[in-house]
C-alpha positions as a Markdown table, in Angstrom:
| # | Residue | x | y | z |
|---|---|---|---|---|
| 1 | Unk | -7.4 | -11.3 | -17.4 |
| 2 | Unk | -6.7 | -7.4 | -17.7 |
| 3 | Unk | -3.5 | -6.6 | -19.5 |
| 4 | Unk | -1.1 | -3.1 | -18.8 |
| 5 | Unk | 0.0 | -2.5 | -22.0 |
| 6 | Unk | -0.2 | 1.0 | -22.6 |
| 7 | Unk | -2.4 | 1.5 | -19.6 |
| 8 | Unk | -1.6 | 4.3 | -17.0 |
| 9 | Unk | -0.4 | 3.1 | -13.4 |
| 10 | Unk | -0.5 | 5.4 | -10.8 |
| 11 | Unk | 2.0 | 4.5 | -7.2 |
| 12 | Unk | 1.6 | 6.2 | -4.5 |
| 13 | Unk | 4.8 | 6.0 | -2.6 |
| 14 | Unk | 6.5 | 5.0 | -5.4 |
| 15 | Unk | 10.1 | 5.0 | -3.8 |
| 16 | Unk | 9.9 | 2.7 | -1.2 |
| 17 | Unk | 10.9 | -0.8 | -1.5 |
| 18 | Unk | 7.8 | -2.4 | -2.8 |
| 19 | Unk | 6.9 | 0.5 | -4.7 |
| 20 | Unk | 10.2 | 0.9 | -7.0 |
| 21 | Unk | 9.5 | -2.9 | -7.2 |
| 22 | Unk | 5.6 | -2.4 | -8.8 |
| 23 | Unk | 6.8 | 0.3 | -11.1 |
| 24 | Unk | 9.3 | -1.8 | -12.5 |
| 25 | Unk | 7.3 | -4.5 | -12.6 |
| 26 | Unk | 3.9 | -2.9 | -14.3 |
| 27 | Unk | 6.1 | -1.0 | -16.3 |
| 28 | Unk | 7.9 | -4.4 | -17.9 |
| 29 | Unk | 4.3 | -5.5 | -19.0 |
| 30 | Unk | 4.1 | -2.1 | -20.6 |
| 31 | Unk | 2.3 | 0.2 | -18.4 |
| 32 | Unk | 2.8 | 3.6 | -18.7 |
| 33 | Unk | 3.8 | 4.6 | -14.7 |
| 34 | Unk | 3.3 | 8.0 | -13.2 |
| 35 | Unk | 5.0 | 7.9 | -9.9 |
| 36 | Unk | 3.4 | 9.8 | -6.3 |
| 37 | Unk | 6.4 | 10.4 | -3.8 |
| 38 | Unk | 7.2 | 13.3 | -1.3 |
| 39 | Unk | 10.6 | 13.0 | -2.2 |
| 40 | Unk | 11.9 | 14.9 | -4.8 |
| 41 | Unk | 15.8 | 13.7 | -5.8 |
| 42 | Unk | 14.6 | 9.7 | -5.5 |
| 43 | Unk | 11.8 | 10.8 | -7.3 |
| 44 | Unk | 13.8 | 11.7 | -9.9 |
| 45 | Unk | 16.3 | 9.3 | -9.7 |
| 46 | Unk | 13.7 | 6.5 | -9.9 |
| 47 | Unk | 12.1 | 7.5 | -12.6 |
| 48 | Unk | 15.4 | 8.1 | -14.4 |
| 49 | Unk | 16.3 | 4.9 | -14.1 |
| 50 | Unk | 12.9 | 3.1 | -15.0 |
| 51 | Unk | 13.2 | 5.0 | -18.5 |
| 52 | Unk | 16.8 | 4.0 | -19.0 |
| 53 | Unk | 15.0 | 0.2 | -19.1 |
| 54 | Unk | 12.3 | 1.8 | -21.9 |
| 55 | Unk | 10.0 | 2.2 | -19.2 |
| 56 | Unk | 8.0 | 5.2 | -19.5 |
| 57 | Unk | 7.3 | 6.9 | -16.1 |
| 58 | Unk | 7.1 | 10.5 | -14.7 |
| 59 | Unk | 7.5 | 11.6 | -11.0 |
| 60 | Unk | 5.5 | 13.7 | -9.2 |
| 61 | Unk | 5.9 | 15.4 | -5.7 |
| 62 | Unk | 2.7 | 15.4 | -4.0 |
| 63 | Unk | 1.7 | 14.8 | -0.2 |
| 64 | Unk | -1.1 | 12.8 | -0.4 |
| 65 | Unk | -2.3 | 14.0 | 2.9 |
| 66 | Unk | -3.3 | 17.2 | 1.4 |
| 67 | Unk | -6.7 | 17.0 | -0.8 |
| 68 | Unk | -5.5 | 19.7 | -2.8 |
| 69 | Unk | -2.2 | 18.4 | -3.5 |
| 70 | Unk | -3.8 | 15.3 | -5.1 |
| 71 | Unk | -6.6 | 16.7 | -6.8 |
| 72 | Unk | -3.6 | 18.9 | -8.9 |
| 73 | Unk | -1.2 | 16.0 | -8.8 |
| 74 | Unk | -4.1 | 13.6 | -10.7 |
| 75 | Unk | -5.4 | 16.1 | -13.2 |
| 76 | Unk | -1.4 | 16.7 | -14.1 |
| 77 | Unk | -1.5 | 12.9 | -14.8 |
| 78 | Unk | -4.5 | 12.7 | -16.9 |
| 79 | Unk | -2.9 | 15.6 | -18.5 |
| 80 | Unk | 0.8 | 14.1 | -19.4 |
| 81 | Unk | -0.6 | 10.4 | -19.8 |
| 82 | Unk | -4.4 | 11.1 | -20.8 |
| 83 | Unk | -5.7 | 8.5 | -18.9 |
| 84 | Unk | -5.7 | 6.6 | -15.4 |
| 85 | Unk | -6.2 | 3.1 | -15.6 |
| 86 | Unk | -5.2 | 1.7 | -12.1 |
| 87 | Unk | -4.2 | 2.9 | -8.8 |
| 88 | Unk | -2.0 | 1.3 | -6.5 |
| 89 | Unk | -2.3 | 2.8 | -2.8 |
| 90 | Unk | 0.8 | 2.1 | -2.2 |
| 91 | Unk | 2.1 | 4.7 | 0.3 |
| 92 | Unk | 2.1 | 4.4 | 3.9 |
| 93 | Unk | 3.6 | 4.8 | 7.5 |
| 94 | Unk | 4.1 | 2.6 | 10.4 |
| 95 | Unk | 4.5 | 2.8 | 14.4 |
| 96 | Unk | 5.6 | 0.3 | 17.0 |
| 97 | Unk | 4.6 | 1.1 | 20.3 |
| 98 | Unk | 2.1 | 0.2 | 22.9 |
| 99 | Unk | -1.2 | 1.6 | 23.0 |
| 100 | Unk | -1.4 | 2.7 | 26.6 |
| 101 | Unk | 1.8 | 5.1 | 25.6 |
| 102 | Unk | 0.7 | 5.9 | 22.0 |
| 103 | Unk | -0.1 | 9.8 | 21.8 |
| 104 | Unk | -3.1 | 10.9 | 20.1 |
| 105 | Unk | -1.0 | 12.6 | 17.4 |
| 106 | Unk | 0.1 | 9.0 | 16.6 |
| 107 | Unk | -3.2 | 7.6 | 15.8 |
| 108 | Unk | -3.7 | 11.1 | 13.6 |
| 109 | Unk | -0.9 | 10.7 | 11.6 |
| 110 | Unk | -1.5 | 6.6 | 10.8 |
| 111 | Unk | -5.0 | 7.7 | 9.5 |
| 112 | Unk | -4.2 | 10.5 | 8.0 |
| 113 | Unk | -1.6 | 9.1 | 5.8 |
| 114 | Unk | -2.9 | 5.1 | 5.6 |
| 115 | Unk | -6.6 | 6.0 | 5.3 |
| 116 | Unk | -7.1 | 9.8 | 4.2 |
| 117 | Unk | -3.9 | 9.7 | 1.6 |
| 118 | Unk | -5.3 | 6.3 | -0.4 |
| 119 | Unk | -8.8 | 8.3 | 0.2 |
| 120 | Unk | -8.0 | 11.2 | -1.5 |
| 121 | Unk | -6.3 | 9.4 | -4.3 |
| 122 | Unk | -9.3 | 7.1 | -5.2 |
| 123 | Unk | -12.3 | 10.7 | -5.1 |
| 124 | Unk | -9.3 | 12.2 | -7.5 |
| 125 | Unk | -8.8 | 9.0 | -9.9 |
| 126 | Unk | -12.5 | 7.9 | -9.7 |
| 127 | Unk | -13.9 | 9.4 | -13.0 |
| 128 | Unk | -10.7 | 7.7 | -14.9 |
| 129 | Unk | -11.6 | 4.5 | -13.1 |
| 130 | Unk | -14.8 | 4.4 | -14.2 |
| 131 | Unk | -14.5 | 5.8 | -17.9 |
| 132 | Unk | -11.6 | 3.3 | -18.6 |
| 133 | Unk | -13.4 | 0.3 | -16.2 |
| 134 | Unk | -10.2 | 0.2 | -14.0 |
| 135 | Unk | -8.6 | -1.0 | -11.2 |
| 136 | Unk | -7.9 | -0.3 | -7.3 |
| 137 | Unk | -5.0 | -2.3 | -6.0 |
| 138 | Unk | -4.7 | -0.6 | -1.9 |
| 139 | Unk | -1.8 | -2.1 | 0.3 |
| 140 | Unk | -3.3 | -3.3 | 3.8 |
| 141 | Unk | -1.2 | -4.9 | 6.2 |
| 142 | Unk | -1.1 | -8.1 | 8.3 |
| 143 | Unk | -3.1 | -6.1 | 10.7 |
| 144 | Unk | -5.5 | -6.2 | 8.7 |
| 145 | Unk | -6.6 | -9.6 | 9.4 |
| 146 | Unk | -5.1 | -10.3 | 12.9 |
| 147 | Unk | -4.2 | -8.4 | 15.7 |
| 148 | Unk | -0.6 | -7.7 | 16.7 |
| 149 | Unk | 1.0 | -6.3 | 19.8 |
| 150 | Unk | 2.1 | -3.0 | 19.5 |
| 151 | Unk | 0.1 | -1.9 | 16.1 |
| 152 | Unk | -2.8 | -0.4 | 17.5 |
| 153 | Unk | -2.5 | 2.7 | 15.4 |
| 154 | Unk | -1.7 | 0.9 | 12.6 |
| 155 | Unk | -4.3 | -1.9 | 12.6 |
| 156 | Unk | -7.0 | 1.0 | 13.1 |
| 157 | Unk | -5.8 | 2.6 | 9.9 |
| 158 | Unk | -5.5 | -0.6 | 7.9 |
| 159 | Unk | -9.4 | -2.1 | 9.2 |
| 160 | Unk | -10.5 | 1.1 | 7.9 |
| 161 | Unk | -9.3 | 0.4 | 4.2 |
| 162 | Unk | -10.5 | -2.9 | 4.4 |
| 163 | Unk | -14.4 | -1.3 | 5.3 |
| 164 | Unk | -13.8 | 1.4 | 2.3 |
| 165 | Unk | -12.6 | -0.8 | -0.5 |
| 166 | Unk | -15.1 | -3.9 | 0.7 |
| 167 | Unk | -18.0 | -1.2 | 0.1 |
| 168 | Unk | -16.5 | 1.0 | -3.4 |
| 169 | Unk | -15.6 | -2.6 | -4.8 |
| 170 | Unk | -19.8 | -3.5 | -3.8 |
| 171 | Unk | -20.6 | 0.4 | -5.4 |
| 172 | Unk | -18.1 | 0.1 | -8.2 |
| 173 | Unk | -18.5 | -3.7 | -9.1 |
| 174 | Unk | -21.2 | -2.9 | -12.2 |
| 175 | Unk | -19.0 | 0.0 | -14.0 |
| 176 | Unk | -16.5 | -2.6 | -14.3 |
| 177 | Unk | -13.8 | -1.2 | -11.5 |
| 178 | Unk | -12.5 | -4.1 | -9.7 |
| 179 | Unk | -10.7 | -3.5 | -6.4 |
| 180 | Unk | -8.0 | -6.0 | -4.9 |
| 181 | Unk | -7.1 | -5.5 | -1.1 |
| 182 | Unk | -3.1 | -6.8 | -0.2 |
| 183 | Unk | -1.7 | -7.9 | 2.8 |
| 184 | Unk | 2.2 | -8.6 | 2.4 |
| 185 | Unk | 4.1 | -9.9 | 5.3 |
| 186 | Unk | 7.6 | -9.3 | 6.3 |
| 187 | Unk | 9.3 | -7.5 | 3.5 |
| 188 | Unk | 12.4 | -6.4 | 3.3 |
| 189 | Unk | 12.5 | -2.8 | 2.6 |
| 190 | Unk | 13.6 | 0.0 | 4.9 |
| 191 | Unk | 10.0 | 0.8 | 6.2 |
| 192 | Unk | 11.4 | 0.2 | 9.7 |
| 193 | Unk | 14.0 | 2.8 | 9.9 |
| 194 | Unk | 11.0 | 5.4 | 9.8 |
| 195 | Unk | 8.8 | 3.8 | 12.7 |
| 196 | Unk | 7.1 | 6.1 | 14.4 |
| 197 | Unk | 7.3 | 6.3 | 18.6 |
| 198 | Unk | 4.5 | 6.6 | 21.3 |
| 199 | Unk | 5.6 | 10.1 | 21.5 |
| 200 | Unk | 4.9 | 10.6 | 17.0 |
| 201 | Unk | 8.7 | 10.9 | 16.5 |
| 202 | Unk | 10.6 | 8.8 | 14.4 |
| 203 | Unk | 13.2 | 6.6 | 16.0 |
| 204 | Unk | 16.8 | 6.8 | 15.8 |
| 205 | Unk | 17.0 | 3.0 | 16.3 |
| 206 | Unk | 14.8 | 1.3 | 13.6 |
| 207 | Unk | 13.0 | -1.9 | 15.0 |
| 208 | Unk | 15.1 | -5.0 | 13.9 |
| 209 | Unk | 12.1 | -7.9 | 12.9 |
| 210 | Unk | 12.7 | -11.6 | 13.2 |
| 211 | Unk | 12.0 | -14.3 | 10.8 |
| 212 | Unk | 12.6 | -14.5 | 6.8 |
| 213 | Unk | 11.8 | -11.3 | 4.9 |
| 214 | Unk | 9.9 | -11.6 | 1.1 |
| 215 | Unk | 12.3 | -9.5 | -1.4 |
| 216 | Unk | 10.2 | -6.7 | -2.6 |
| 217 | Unk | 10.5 | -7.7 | -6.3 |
| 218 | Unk | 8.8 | -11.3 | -4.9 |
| 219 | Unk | 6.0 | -9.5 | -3.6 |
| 220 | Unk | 5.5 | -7.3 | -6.4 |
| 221 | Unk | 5.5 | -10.4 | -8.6 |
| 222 | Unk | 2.5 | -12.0 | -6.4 |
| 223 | Unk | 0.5 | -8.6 | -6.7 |
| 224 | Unk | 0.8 | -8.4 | -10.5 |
| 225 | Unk | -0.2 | -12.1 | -11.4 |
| 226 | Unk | -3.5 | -11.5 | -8.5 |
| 227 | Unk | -4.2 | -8.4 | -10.2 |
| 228 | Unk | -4.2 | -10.3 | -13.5 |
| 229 | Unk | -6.8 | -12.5 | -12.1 |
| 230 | Unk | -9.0 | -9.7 | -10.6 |
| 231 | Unk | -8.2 | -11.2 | -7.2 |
| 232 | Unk | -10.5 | -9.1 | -4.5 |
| 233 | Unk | -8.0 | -10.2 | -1.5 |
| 234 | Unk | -4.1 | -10.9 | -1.5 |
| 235 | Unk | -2.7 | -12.4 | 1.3 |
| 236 | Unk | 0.9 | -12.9 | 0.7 |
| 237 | Unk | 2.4 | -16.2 | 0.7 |
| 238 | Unk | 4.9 | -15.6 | 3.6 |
| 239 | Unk | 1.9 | -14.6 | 5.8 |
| 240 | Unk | 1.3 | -17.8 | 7.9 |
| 241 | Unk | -2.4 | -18.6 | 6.7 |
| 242 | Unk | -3.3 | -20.7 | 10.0 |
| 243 | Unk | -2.8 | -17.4 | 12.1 |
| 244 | Unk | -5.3 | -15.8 | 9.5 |
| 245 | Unk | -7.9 | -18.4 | 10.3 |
| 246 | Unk | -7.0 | -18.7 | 13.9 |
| 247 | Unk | -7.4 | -15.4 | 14.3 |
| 248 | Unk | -11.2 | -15.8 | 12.9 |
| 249 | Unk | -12.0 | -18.4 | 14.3 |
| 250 | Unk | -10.4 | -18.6 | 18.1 |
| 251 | Unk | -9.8 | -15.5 | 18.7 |
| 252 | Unk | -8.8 | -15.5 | 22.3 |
| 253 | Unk | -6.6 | -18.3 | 21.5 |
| 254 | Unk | -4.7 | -16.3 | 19.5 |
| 255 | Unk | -4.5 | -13.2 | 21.3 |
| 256 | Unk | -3.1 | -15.9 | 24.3 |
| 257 | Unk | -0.5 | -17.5 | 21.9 |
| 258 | Unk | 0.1 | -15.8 | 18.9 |
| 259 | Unk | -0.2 | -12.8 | 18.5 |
| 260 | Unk | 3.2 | -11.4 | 20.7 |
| 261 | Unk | 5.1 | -14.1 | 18.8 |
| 262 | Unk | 3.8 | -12.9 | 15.5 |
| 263 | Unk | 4.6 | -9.6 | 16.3 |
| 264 | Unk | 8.4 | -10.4 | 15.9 |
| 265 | Unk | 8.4 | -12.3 | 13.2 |
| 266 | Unk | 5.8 | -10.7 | 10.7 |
| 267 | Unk | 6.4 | -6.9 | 9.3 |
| 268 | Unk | 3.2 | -5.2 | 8.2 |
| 269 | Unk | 4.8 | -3.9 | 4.6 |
């Protein structure tokens, strides 16, 4: 079972719900935490408060969309910390609209961001990976094992970090990096007043979601005790496991039944 102490963790967007939630909760097991965010005052604000609990974390702006951006962002890290021992692909965007009104630009910015950003991270961190045998932890989504109404975009992104990390965890396996895929459900965190439109704007009326939301300390509990045990997939316990297999199995069932009544009641962050 790996242990953080003294290990560097890198978040990408570190001030979101569950990400504030895995730097506190890495950093209480005595990870070092060097924080990605585009936003600059909660950036600093979070990692202010993370020391003021002797947690050792530094921010950094950086929009992992741009190669560049990261490629300076993680040799700045290796620089102040010396080392990268995990990275958490944390960051992400969501939309909630149908896909015979979803604009191009919409499917653009879900990979760019969902795909391209944890992409970037993983070329820029790869060679710390390696050297210190370390470890990929990438956030997918519910759609990443069932289809949903109304996440087309999304889903697209999230299947295509399942097909990266499947193969770099098969490339990686015998340097020692082991790579964990999760899929949280319905977390409460304020992902949804950001959703994206068919149109690539950002509503003024957040989507409200049905059903029991996971706190985001919960679910960054469950991610730290499966990346403890090298766990290759996380689904998260408030994920109905029957629609998972259902999914698999009887497909057409589920697209019949389940999938528009899922769509209200499970979040994919």
């Amino acid at each position: 079972m790996p242990h953080y102490r003294n290990k560097t963790v890198v978040i990408t967007g570190a001030c979101g719900g569950i990400g504030r939630a895995l730097a506190a909760r890495f950093g209480e097991a005595g990870a070092r935490i060097a924080l990605i965010d585009i936003r600059e005052e909660q950036l600093a604000a979070l990692a202010e408060h993370l020391e003021s609990r002797n947690i050792q974390a530094q921010g950094y702006l950086c929009d992992i969309r741009d190669p560049q951006q990261v490629e300076q962002t993680f040799s700045l890290i290796v620089s102040d910390f010396c080392s990268i021992d995990v990275l958490i692909n944390n960051a992400g965007i969501v939309h909630h609209s149908r896909f015979e009104e979803t604009s191009l630009s919409v499917f653009h910015k879900m990979m760019e961001t969902n795909y391209f950003g944890a992409l970037h991270c993983v070329r820029s961190a790869l060679q710390q990976l390696i050297a210190n045998k370390g470890q990929i932890i990438t956030m997918s989504s519910t759609t990443g094992v069932a289809p949903l109404w109304y996440r087309s975009a999304c889903a697209a992104s999230k299947h295509a970090l399942h097909g990266l990390f499947d193969c770099v965890r098969v490339e990686l396996r015998e340097k020692g990096v082991r790579v964990m895929m999760v899929c949280p459900g319905f977390t409460a965190t304020d992902m949804y007043k950001n959703v994206l439109q068919a149109d690539g704007s950002v509503s003024s009326n957040p989507v409200e979601m049905k059903g029991k939301a996971t706190a985001p300390n919960d679910v960054a509990e469950e991610i730290y005790h499966a990346a403890r045990k090298d766990k290759r997939l996380l689904v998260m316990s408030n994920v109905d496991w029957r629609a998972r297999f259902i999914a698999r199995v009887l497909p057409g069932f589920f697209e019949r039944h389940l999938a528009h009544r899922l769509t209200g009641v499970i979040q994919t962050y």
